[in-house]
C-alpha positions as CSV (number, residue, x, y, z in Angstrom):
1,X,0.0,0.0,0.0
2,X,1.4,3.4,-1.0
3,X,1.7,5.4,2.1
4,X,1.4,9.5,1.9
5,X,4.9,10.6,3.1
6,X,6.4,14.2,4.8
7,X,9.9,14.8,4.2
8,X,11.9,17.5,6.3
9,X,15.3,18.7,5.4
10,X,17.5,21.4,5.2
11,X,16.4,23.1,1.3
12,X,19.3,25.3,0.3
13,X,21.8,22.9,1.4
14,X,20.5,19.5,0.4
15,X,17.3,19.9,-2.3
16,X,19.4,17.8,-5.0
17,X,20.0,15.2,-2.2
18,X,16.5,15.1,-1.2
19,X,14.8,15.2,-4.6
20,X,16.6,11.9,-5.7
21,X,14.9,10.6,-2.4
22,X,12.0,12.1,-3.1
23,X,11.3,11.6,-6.7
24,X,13.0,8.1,-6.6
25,X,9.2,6.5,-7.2
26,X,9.3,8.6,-11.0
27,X,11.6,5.6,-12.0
28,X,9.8,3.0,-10.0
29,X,5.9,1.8,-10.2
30,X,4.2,4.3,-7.4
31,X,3.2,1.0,-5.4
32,X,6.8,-0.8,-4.9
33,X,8.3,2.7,-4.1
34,X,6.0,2.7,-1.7
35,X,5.3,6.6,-0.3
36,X,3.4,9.5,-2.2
37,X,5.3,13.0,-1.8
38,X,3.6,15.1,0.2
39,X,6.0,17.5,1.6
40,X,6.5,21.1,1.7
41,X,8.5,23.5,-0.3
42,X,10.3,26.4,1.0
43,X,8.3,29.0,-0.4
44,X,7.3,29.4,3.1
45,X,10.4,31.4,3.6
46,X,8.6,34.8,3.4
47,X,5.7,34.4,5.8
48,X,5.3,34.4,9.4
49,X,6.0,31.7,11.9
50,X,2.4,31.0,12.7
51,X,1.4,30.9,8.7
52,X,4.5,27.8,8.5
53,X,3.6,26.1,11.2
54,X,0.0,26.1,10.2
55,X,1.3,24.5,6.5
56,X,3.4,21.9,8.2
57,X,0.6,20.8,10.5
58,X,-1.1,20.5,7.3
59,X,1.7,18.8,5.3
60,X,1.7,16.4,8.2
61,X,-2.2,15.7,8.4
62,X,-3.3,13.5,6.0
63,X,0.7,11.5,6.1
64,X,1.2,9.0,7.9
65,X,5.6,8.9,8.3
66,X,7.6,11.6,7.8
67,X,11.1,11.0,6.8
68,X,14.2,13.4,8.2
69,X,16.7,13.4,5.1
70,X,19.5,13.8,7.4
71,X,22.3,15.7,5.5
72,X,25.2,17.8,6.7
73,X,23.3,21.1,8.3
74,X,19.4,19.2,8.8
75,X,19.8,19.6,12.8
76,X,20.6,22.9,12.5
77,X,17.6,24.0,9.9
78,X,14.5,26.2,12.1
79,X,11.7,23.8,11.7
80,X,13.2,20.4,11.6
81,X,12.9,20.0,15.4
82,X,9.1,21.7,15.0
83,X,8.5,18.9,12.7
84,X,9.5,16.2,14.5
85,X,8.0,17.0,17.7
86,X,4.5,17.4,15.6
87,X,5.0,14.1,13.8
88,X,5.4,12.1,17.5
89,X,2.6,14.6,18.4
90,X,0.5,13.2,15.9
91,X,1.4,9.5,16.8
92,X,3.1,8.9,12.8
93,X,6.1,6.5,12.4
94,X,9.3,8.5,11.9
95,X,12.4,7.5,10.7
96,X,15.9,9.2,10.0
97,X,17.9,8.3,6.3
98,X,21.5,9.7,5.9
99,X,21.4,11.1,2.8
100,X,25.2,13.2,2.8
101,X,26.3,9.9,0.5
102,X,23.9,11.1,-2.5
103,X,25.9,13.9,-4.8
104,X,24.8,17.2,-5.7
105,X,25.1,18.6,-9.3
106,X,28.9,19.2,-8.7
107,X,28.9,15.3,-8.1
108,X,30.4,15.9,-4.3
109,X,29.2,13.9,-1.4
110,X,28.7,15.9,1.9
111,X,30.4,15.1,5.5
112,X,27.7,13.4,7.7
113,X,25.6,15.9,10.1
114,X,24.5,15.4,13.8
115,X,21.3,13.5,13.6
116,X,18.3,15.2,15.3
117,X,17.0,12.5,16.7
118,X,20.3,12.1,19.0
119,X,18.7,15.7,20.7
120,X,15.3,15.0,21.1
121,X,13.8,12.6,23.0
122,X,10.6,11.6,25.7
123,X,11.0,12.6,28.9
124,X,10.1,9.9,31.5
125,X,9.6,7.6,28.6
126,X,6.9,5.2,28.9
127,X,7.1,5.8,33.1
128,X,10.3,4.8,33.2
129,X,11.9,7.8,34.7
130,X,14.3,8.6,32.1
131,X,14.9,10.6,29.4
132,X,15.3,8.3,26.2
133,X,16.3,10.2,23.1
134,X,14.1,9.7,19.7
135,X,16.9,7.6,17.8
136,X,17.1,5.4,20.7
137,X,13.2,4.8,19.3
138,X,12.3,5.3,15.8
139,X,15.2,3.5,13.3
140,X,18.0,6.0,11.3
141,X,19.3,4.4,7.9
142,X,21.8,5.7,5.4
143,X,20.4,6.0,2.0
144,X,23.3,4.7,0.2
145,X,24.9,2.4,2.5
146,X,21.6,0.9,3.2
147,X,20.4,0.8,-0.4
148,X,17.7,3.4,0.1
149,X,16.4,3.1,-3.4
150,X,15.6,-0.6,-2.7
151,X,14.2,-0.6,0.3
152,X,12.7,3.3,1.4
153,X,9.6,1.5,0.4
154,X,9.8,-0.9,3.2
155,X,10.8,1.4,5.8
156,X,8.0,3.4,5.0
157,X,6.1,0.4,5.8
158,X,7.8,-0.6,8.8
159,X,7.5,3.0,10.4
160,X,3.8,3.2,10.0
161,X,3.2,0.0,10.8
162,X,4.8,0.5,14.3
163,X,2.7,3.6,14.4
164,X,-0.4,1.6,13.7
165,X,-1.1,4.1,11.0
């Protein structure tokens, strides 16, 4: 079943990265790839915080994983970390993919970034008292390494599963 799929990452930094994620199904059948895009576009640059996070709550609605492209800079991008806390909010599977091992249209790779998952996590997680951090819950993969093209499909599929979405 093709799931309906929000991607965050950083745009200025990593669009050609995250549009050979994202548009990976345009050489694919839409079913085996597995996800529909449904993410935003920075044109939200120019409005007001309340008008963006209004349009990612509804990028996220009707979705039911959204996908961090993890490149070089993601953690450090302004609404990543809004994102992410709405997704968990809104009880949809999350996973992290790598994607610093795809090249841009100088054909370079990028170093690996810091996660974002590593920083956020549940406090008292499930009772337990602790604080567990969200890659300690929802799975990170590396989109090369891990043949990403192959298999985003199934992670999809695993994430919302887990999510019972």
């Amino acid at each position: 079943m093709a799931r309906r799929v929000f991607f965050s990452f950083h745009y200025e930094r990593d669009i050609i990265r995250a549009s050979q994620v994202k548009n990976s199904w345009l050489t694919q059948d839409r079913q085996e790839a597995g996800f529909w895009n449904a993410s935003l576009e920075e044109e939200a640059k120019i409005k007001g915080d309340d008008v963006i996070k209004r349009m990612i709550d509804e990028g996220l609605k009707n979705t039911s994983v959204t996908i961090v492209l993890i490149g070089a800079e993601t953690a450090n991008r302004r609404w990543v970390e809004y994102e992410i806390k709405q997704t968990c909010a809104m009880g949809h599977g999350l996973i992290g993919v790598y994607i610093n091992g795809l090249k841009n249209f100088q054909k370079q790779v990028d170093h690996r970034g810091r996660n974002p998952l590593s920083h956020l996590g549940y406090d008292n997680y499930q009772g337990s008292g602790r604080r567990v951090n969200l890659d300690k819950i929802y799975p990170t993969y590396d989109y090369v390494i891990d043949n990403g093209y192959s298999n985003l499909g199934k992670w999809i599929e695993e994430a919302a599963t887990v999510a019972t979405r």
